[in-house]
N, CA and C atoms as a LAMMPS dump frame, in Angstrom:
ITEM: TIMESTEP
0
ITEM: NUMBER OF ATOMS
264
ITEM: BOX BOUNDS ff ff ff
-5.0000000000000000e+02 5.0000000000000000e+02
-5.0000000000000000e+02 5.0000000000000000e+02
-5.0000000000000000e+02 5.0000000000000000e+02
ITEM: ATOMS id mol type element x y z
1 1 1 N 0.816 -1.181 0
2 1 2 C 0 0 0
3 1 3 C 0.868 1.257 0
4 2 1 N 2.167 0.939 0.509
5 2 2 C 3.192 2.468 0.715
6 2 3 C 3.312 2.766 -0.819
7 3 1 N 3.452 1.351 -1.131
8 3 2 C 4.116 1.957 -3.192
9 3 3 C 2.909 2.559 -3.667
10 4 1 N 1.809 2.289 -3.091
11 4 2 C 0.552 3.229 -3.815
12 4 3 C 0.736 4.64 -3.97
13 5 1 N 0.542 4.348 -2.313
14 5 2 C 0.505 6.211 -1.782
15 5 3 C 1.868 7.125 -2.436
16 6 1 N 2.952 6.624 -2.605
17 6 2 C 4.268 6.7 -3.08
18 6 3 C 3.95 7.702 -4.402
19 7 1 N 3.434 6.341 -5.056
20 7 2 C 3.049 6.567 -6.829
21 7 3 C 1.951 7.525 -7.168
22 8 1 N 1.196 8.057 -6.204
23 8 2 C 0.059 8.79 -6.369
24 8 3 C 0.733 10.223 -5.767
25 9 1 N 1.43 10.205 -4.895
26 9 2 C 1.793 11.53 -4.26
27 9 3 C 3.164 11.702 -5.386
28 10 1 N 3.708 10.946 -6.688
29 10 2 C 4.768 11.765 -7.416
30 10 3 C 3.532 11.26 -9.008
31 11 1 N 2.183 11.359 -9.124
32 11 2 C 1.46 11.472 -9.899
33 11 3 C 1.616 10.477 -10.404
34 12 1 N 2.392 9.59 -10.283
35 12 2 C 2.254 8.082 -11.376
36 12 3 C 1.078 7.247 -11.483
37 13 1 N 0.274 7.512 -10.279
38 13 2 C -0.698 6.815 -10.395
39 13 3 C -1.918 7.585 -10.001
40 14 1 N -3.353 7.823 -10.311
41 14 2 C -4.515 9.071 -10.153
42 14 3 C -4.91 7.984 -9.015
43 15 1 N -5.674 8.715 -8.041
44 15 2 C -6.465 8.593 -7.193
45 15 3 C -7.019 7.199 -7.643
46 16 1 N -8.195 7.415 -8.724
47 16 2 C -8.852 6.425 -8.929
48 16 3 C -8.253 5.003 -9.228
49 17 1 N -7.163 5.007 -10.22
50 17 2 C -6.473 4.521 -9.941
51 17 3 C -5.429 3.521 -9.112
52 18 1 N -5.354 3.697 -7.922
53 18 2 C -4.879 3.668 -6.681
54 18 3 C -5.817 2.839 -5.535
55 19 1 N -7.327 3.564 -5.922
56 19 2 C -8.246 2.96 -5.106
57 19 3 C -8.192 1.172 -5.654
58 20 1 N -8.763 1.604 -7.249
59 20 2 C -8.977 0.111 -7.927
60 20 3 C -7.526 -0.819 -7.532
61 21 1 N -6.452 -0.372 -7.413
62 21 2 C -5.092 -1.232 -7.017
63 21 3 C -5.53 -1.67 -5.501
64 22 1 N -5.849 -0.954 -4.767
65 22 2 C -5.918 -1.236 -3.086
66 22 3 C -6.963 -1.955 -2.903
67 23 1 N -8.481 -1.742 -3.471
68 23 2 C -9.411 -2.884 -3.595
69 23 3 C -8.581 -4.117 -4.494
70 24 1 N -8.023 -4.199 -5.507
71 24 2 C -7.329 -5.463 -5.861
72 24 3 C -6.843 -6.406 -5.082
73 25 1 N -5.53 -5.189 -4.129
74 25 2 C -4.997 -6.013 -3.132
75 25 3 C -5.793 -6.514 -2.216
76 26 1 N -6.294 -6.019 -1.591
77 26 2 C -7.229 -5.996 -0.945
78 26 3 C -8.247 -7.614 -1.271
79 27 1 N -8.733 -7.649 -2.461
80 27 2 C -9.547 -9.091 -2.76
81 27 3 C -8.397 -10.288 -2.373
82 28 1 N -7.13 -9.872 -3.112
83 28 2 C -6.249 -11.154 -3.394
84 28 3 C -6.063 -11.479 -1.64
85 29 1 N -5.536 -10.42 -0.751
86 29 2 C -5.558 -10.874 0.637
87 29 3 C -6.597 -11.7 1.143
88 30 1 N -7.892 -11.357 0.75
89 30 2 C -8.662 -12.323 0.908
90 30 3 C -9.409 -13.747 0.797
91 31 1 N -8.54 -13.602 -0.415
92 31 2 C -8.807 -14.741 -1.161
93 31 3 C -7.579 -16.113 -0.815
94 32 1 N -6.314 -15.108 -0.657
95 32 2 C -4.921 -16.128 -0.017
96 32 3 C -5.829 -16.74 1.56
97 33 1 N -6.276 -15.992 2.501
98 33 2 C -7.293 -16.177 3.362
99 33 3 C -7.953 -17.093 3.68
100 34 1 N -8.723 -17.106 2.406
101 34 2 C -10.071 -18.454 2.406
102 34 3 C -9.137 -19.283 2.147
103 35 1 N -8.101 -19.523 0.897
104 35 2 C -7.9 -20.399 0.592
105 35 3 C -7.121 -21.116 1.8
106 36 1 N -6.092 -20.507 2.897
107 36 2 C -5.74 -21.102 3.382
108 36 3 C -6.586 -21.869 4.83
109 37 1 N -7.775 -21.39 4.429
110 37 2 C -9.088 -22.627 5.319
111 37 3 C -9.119 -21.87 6.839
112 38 1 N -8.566 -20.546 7.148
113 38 2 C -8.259 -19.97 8.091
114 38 3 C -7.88 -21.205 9.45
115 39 1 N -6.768 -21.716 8.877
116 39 2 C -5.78 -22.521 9.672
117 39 3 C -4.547 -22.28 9.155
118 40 1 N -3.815 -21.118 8.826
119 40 2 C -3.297 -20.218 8.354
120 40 3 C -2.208 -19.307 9.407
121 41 1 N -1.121 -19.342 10.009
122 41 2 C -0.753 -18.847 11.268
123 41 3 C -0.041 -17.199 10.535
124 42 1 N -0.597 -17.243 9.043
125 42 2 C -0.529 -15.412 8.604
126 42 3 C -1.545 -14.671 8.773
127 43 1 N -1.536 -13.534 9.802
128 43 2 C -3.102 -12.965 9.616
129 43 3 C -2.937 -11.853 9.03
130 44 1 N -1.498 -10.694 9.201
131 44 2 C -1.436 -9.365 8.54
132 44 3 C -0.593 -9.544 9.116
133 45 1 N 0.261 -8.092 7.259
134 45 2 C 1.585 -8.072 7.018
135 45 3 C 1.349 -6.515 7.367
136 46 1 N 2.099 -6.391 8.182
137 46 2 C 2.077 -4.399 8.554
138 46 3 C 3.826 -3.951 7.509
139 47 1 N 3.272 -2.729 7.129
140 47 2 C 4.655 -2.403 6.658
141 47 3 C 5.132 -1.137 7.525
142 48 1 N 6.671 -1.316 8.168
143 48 2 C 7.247 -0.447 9.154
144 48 3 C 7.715 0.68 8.112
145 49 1 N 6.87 1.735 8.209
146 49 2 C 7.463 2.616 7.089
147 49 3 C 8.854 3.956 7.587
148 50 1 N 9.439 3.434 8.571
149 50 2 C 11.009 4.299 8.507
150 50 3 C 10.386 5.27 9.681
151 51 1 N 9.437 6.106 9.45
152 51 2 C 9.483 6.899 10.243
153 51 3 C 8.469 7.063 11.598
154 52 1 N 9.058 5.41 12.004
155 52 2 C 8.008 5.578 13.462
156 52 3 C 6.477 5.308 13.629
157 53 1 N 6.025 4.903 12.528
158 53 2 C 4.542 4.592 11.846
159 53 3 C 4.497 2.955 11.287
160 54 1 N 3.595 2.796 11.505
161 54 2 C 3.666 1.084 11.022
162 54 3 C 2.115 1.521 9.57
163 55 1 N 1.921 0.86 8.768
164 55 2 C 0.544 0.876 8.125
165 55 3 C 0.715 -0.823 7.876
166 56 1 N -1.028 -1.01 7.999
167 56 2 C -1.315 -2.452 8.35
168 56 3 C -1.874 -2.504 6.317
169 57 1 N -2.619 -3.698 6.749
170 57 2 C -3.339 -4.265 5.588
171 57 3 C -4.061 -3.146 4.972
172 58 1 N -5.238 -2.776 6.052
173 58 2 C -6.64 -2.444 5.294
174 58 3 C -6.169 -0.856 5.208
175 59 1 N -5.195 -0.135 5.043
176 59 2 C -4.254 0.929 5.641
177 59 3 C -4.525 1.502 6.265
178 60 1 N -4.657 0.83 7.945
179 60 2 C -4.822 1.895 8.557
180 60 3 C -3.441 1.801 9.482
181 61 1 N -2.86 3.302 9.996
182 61 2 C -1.399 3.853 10.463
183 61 3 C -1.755 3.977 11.718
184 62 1 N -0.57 3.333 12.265
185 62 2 C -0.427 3.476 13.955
186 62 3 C 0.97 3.874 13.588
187 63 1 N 1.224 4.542 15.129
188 63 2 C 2.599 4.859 15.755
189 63 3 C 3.044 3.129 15.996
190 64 1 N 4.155 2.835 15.812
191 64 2 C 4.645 2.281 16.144
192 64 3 C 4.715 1.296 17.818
193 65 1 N 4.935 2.632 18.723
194 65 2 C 4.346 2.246 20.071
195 65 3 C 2.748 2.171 20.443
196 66 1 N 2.067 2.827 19.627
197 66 2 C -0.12 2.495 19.494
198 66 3 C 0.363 0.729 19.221
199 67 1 N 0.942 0.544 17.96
200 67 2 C 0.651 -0.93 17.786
201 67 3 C 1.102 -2.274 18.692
202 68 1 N 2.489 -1.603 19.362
203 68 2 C 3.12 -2.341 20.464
204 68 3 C 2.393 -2.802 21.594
205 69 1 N 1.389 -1.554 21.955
206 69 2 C 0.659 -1.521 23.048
207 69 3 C -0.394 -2.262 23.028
208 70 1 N -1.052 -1.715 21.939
209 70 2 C -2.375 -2.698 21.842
210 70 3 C -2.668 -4.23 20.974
211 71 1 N -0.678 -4.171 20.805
212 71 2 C -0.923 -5.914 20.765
213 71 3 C -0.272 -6.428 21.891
214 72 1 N 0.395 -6.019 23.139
215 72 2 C 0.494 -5.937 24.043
216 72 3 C 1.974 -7.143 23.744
217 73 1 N 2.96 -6.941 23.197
218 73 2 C 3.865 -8.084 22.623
219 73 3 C 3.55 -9.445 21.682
220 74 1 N 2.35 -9.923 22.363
221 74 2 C 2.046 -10.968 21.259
222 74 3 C 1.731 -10.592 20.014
223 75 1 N 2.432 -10.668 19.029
224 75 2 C 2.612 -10.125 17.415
225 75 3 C 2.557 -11.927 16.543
226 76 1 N 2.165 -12.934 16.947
227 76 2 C 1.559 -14.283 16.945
228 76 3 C 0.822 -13.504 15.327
229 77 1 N 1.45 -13.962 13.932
230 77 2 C 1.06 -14.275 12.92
231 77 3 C 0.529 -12.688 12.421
232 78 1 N 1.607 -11.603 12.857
233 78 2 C 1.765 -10.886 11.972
234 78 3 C 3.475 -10.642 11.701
235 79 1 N 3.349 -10.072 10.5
236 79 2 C 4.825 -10.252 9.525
237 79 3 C 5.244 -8.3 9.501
238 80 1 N 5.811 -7.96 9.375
239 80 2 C 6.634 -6.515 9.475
240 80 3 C 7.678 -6.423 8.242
241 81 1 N 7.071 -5.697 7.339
242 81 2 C 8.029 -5.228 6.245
243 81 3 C 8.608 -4.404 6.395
244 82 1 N 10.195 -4.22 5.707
245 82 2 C 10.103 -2.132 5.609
246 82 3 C 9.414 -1.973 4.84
247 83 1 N 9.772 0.046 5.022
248 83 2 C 8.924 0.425 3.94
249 83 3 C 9.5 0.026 2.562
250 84 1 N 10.661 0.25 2.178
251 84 2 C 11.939 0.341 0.919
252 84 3 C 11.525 -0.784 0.501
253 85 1 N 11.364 -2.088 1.306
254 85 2 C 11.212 -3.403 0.578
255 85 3 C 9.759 -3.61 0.384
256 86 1 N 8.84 -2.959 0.495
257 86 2 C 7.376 -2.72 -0.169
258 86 3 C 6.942 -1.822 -1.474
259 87 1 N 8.075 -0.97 -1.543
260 87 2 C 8.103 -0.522 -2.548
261 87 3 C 8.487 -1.126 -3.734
262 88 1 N 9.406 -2.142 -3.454
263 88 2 C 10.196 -2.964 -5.001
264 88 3 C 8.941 -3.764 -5.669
């Protein structure tokens, strides 16, 4: 989702654009989901974007310490990208 916002804030990609990519992603996550019969120990990939901010799946942005807290350490079947390597 960072390479979205990325590509839309240096115009490569329009708004509308952007949405239809994030609903895309968005289906395929769901669909990896079902298929894996939700016995699956992946639930969400947050990407650590550099500056102290995490953004999850559905994009929504926490501080870094918001997300620490209110997963209270157990992080049990979520995955942490950077940002740089979400962009490639």
């Amino acid at each position: 989702m960072a390479a979205i916002i990325a590509a839309v804030a240096t115009a490569d990609l329009t708004l509308g654009e952007a949405a239809e990519l994030a609903k895309l992603i968005g289906a395929f996550a769901k669909a990896l989901e079902e298929t894996a019969g939700g016995d699956s120990d992946l639930h969400e990939v947050w990407t650590d974007m550099g500056d102290g901010t995490v953004s999850g799946p559905r994009g929504k942005r926490l501080t870094r310490e918001a997300f620490d807290h209110l997963n209270a350490g157990d992080r049990h079947g979520v995955i942490f990208i950077e940002g740089d390597d979400a962009k490639a």
